[in-house]
C-alpha positions as a Markdown table, in Angstrom:
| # | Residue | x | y | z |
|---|---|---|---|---|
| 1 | Unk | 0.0 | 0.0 | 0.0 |
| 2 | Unk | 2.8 | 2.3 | 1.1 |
| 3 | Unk | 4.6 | 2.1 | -2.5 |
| 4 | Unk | 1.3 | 2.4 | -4.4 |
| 5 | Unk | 1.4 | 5.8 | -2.3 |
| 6 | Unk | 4.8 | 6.8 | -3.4 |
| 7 | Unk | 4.1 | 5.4 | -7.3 |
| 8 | Unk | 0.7 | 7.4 | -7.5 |
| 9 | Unk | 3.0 | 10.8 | -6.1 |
| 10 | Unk | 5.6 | 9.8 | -8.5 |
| 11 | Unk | 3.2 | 9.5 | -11.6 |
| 12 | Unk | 1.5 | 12.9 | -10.5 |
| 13 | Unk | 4.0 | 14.9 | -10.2 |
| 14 | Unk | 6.2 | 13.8 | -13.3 |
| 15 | Unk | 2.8 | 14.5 | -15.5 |
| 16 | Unk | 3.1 | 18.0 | -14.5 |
| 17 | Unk | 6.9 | 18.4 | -15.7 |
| 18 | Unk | 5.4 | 20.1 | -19.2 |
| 19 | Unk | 3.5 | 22.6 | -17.6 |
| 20 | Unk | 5.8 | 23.6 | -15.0 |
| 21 | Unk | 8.6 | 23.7 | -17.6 |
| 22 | Unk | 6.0 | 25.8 | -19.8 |
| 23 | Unk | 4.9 | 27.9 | -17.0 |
| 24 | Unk | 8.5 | 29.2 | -15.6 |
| 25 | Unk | 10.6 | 29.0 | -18.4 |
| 26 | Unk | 8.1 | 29.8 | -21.4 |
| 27 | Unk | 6.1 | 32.5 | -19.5 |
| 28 | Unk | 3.0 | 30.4 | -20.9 |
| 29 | Unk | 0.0 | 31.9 | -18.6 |
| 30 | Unk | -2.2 | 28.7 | -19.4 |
| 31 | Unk | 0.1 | 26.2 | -18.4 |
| 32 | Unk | 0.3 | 28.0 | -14.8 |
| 33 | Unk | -3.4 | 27.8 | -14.7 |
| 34 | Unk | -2.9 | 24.0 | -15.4 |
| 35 | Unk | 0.0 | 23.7 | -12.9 |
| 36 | Unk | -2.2 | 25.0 | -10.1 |
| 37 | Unk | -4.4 | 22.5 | -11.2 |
| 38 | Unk | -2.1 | 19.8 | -10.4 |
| 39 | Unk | -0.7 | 21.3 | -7.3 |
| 40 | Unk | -3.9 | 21.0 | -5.8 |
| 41 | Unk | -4.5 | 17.4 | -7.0 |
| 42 | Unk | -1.2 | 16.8 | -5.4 |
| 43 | Unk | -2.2 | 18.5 | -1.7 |
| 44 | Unk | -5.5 | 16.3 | -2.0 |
| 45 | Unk | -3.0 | 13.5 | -2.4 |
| 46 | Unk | -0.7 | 14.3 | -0.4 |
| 47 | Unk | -3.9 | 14.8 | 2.5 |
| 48 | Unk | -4.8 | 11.3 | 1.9 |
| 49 | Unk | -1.6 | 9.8 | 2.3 |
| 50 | Unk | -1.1 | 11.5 | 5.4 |
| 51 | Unk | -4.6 | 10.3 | 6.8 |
| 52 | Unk | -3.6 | 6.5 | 5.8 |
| 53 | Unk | -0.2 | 7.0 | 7.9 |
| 54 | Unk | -2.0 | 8.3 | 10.9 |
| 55 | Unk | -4.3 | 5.5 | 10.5 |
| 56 | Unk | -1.6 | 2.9 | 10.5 |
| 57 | Unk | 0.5 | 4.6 | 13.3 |
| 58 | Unk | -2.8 | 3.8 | 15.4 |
| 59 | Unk | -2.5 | 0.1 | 15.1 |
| 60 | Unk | 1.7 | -0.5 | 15.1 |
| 61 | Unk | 2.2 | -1.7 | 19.1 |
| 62 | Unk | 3.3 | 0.1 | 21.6 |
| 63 | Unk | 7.3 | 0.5 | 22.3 |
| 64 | Unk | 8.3 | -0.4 | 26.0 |
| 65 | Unk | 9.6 | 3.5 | 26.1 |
| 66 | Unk | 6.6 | 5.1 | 24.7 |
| 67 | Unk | 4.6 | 2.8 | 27.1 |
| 68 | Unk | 6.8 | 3.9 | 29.8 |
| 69 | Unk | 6.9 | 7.7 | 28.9 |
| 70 | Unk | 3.2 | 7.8 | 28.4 |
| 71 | Unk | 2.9 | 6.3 | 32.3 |
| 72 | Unk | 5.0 | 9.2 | 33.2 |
| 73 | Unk | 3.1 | 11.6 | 31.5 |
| 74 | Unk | -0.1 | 10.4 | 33.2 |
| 75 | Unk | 1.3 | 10.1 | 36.5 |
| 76 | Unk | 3.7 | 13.0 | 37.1 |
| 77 | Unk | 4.0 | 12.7 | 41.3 |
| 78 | Unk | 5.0 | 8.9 | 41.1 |
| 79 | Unk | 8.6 | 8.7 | 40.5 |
| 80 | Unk | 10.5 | 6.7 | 37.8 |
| 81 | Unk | 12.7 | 4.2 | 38.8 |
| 82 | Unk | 14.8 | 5.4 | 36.1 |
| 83 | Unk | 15.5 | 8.7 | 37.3 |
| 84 | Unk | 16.6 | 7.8 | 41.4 |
């Protein structure tokens, strides 16, 4: 899933190449209209990808130091053996 994320960014961005090439080096007004265009296809992209990784952050386990650390964080006036 994770590659057909970073294919799918790869694909979008290199079919934009012409217009951004048009855009900056040609001066060609339509192909910045076009190139916004894409940039925003790209940020919508870009938003889903970074939904799906939240998403699977949520299910990888929990690390024995994040576990820890989050104990900490919930209960600051017990002490950590790790800091006597």
């Amino acid at each position: 899933m994770a590659t057909e994320h970073y294919q799918e960014l790869l694909k979008l961005v290199q079919s934009f190449e012409k217009d951004f090439d048009k855009f900056y080096n040609a001066r060609n007004k339509e192909a910045g209209v076009r190139l916004r265009k894409h940039m925003q296809t790209l940020r919508e992209a870009a938003r889903s990808i970074r939904d799906d990784v939240q998403t699977a952050k949520s299910t990888f386990p929990i690390k024995r130091e994040d576990l820890s650390l989050r104990n900490a964080q919930r209960n600051p006036a017990s002490k950590n053996p790790d800091q006597e």
